[in-house]
C-alpha positions as CSV (number, residue, x, y, z in Angstrom):
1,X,9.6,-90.2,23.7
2,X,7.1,-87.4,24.2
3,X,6.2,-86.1,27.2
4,X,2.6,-85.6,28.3
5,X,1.7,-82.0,29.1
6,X,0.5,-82.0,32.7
7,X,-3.8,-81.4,32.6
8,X,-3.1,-78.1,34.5
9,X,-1.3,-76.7,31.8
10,X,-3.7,-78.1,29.4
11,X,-6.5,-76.2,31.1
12,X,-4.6,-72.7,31.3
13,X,-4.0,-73.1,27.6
14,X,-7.6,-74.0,26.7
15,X,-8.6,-71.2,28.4
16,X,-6.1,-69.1,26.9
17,X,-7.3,-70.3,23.1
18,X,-11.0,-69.4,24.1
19,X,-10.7,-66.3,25.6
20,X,-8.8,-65.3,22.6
21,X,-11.3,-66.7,20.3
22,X,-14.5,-64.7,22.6
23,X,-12.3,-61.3,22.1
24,X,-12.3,-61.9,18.4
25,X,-15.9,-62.7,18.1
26,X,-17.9,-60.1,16.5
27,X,-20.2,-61.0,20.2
28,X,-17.4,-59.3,22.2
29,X,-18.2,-56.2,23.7
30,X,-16.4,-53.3,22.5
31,X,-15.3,-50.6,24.5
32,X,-17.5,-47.5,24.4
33,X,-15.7,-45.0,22.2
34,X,-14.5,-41.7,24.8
35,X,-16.9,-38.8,24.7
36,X,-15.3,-35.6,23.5
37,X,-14.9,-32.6,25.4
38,X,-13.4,-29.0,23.7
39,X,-12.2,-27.1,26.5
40,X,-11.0,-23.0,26.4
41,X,-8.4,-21.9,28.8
42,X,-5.9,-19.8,30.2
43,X,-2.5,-21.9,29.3
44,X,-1.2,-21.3,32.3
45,X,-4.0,-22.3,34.5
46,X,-2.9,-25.4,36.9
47,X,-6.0,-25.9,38.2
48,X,-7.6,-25.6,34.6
49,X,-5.4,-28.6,33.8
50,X,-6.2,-30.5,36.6
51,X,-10.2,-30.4,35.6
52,X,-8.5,-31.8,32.6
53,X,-6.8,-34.4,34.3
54,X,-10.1,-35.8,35.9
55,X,-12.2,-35.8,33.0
56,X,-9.8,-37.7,30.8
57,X,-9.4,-40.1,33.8
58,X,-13.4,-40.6,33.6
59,X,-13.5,-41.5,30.2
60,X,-13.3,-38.1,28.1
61,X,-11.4,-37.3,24.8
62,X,-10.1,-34.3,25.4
63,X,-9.0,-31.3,22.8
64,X,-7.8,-27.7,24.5
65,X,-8.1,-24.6,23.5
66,X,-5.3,-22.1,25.2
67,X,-6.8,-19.1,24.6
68,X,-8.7,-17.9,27.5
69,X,-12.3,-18.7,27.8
70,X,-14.3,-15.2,28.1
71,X,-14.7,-15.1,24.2
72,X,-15.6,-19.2,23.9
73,X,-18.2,-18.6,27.5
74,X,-20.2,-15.5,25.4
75,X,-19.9,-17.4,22.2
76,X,-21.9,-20.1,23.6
77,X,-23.9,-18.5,25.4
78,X,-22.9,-19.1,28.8
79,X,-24.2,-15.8,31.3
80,X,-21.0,-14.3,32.9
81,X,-22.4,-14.5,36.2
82,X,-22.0,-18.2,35.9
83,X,-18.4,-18.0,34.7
84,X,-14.9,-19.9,36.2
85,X,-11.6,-19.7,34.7
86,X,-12.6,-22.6,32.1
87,X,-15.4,-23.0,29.5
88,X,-15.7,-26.4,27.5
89,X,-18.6,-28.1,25.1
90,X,-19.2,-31.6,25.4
91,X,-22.2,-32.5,22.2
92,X,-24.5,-29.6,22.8
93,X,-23.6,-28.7,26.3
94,X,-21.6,-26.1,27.9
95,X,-19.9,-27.1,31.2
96,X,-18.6,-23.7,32.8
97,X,-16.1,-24.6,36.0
98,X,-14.9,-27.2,38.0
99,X,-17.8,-29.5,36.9
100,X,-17.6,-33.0,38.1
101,X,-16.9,-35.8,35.4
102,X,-19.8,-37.6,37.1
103,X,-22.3,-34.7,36.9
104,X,-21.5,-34.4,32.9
105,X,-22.3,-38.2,32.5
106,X,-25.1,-37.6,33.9
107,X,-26.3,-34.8,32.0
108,X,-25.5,-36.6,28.7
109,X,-27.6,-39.5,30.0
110,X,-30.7,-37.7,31.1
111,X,-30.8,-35.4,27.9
112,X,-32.2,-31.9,30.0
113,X,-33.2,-29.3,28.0
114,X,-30.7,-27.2,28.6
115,X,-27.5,-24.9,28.1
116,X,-25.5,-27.2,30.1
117,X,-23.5,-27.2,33.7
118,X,-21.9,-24.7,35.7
119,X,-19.7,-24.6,39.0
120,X,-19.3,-20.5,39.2
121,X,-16.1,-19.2,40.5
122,X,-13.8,-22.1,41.7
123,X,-14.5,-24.2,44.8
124,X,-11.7,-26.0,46.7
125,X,-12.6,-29.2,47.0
126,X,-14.1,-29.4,43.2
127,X,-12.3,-31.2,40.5
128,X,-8.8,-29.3,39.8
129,X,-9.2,-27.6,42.7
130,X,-8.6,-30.1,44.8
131,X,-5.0,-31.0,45.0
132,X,-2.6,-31.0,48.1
133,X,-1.5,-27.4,48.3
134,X,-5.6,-27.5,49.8
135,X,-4.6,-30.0,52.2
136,X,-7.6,-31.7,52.1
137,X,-10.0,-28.8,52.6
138,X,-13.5,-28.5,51.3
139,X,-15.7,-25.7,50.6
140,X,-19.7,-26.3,50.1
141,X,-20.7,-26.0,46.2
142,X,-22.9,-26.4,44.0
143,X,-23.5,-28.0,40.5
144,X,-26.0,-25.6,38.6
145,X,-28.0,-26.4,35.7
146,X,-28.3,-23.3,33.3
147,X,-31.6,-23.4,31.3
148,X,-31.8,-21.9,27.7
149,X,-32.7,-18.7,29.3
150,X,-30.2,-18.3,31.8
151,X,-32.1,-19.3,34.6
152,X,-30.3,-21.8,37.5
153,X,-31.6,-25.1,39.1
154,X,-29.7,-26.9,41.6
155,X,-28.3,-29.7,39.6
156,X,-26.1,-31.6,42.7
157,X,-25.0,-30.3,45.9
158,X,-21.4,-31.5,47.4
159,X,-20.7,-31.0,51.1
């Protein structure tokens, strides 16, 4: 004697089977590969791997570079009076600072001509710099876009 499987469980398996087969189709959507980011810094910067910590958390492939950043910032032409204790290139961008993950997604979709993003100095309340030893306090900054000749526009503003 066989026993019937109830049509509950018949439905959770049928669903089971074609999900399954959907995620195997070649018309399943893969998963956009991670962007990479090459980041310089000072290995023992905390708030250097906090940055870190956000931009893997949106998405980003990380590599580091513990080295300092002065040499990688001059290399790529970042000016120094844009500079923050970390330096990283994401394709051909530089992002100087505590840049948001968002603002960099946003760069690589609108495509600027530019040199990339900067946050100079390092703003509590900006990615990395933001962690409970600020007890929730935030300064005014702002997300600059650095043009090929080293001139500054306004990029975002955070309150």
């Amino acid at each position: 004697m066989t026993r019937a499987t109830p049509p509950i469980d018949r439905r959770r398996r049928a669903f089971a089977l074609g999900a399954l087969g959907l995620a195997a189709s070649p018309w399943a959507a893969a998963a956009p590969a991670p962007i990479a980011i090459e980041v310089w810094k000072d290995p023992n910067c905390g708030c250097c791997k906090d940055w870190i910590a956000h931009v893997e958390q949106h998405g980003f492939k990380v590599s580091v570079r513990d080295e300092g950043n002065n040499a990688a910032r001059g290399r790529l032409g970042m000016p120094p009076q844009y500079g923050s204790c970390h330096t990283a290139l994401v394709r051909d961008y530089v992002i100087e600072g505590h840049v948001p993950a968002a603002d960099i997604a946003r760069l690589l979709q609108e495509k600027p001509v530019a040199l990339g993003l900067a946050v100079p100095g390092m703003p509590i309340g900006s990615p990395g710099m933001d962690g409970p030893a600020y007890r929730g306090r935030r300064d005014r900054y702002q997300v600059l876009l650095i043009g090929k000749d080293a001139k500054a526009a306004v990029f975002t503003s955070y309150a």
